[in-house]
N, C-alpha and C positions, 0 to 999 in steps of 0.2 A: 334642581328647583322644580318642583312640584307646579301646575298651572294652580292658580286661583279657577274657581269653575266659573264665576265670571267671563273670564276670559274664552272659553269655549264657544263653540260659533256650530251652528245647523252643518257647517261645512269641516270643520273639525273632531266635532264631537266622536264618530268614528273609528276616525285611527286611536285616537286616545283610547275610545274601550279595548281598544283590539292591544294596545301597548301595555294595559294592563293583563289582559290574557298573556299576552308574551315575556311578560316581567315576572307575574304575579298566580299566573295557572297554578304552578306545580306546590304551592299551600297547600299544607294540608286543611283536608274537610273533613273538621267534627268527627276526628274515628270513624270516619269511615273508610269503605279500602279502596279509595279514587280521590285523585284530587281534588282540590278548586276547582280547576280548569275542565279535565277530564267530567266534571258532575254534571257541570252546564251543558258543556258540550255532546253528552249523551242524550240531556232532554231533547234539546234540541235538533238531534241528528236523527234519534229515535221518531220526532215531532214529523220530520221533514220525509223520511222514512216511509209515514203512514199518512201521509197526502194532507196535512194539518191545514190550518188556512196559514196565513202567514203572520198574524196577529202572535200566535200558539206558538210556532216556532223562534220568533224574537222574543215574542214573554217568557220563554222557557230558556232560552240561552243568557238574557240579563236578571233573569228572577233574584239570583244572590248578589249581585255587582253591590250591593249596600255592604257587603264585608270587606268590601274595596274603598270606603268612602275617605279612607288618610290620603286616597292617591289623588285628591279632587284639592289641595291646596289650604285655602283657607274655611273649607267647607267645614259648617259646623251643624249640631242639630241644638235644636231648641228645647228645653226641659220637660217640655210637655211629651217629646217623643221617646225619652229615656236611652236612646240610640239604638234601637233597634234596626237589626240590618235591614229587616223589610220595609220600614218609614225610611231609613238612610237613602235604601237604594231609590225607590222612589221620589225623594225629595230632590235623589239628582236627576234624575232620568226627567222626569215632567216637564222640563224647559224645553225639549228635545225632541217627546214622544206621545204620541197619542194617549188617552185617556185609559185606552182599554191594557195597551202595554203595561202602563203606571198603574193602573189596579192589579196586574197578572204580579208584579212585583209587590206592591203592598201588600196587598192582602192571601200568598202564598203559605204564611204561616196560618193564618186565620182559617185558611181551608182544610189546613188537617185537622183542625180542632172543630172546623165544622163536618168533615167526613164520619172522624170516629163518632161524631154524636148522630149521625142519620144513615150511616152505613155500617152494620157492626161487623162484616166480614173486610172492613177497609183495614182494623186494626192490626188485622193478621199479615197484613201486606210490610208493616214499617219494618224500619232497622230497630236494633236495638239502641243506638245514637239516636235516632228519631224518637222513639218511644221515649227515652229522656229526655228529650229536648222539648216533647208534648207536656210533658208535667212539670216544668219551669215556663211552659206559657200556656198554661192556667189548667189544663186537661181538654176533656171534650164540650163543648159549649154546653149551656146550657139553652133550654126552651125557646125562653127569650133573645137569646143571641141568636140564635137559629134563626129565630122568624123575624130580626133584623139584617142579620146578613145575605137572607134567602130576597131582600130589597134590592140589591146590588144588580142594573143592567148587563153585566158580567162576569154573571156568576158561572155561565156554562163555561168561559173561559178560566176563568179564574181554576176552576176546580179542574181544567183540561191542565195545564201549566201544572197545579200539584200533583196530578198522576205522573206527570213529566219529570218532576221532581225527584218523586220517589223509585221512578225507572232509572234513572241515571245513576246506578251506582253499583256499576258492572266494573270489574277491574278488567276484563279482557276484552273489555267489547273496544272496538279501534273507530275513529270520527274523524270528519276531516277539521283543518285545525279554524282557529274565530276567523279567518280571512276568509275561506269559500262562505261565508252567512254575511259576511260585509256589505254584498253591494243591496242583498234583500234589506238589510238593516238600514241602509241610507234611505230605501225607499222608503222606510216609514219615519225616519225624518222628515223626507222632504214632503212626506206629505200632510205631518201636524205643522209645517213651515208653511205649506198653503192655507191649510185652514184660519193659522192665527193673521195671516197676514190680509 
């Protein structure tokens, strides 16, 4: 029996992500030649690696958790978000996590399609998965998207998380597993736990 995400608690939330990693890693990812688990976990490690802030590093390890969103119970998305994993993951994470986190997952897709439009040597960086995956959501921005998303207070993160993204997709590179990121990960619970409260 799946939780309802209701049911989820600042003190909980945690082990749950991490029992998805443990259930749910070894998915395959989109053709590409690393798994679920393995993708996040290289941003991630990679993030931690090169002395990231700690925002970068948990942005980058939950960035995909929205292709995980069956495992949150009665969780559902709303029509207007058409389920997109980057609204999905987001829409769960947000109860939980900082604002900046929840933008580094929402708007992860958004920054490749804001890359390719304002970096043209970024294009040559994707996968071939990727590159497909860029023209089912929508191509490179246009003008005006750009000089709306370029609004965003976290965009230097934002676009930190998609480089992260697109590094993570080494088949021989080795990571330690979601449990060494755990206890940095509660820290930033507990510390969207203090703000709202």
């Amino acid at each position: 029996m799946k939780p309802d995400i209701n049911s989820l608690s600042p003190e909980t939330i945690v082990e749950f992500i991490g029992s998805i990693f443990d259930r749910r890693g070894s998915d395959e990812y989109l053709g590409e030649p690393v798994n679920m688990g393995q993708h996040m976990l290289q941003g991630a490690t990679i993030a931690e690696q090169n002395g990231q802030p700690e925002e970068i590093i948990v942005g980058a390890l939950l960035h995909d958790i929205g292709h995980f969103t069956g495992e949150f119970g009665t969780f559902t998305m709303d029509d207007t978000e058409d389920r997109h994993h980057e609204d999905a993951g987001a829409k769960v994470l947000e109860r939980f996590f900082p604002g900046i986190i929840t933008d580094c997952v929402r708007f992860h897709v958004a920054a490749k399609r804001y890359l390719c439009a304002t970096r043209p040597e970024y294009f040559r960086r994707l996968s071939e998965a990727s590159i497909h995956s860029l023209v089912l959501q929508g191509g490179p921005m246009s003008i005006e998207e750009v000089a709306e998303f370029e609004q965003n207070p976290n965009l230097d993160q934002i676009v930190a998380v998609r480089y992260l993204d697109d590094a993570g997709k080494r088949p021989e590179m080795e990571t330690p597993d979601f449990w060494h990121f755990a206890p940095l990960i509660q820290r930033m619970v507990d510390r969207h736990t203090e703000i709202q409260s």
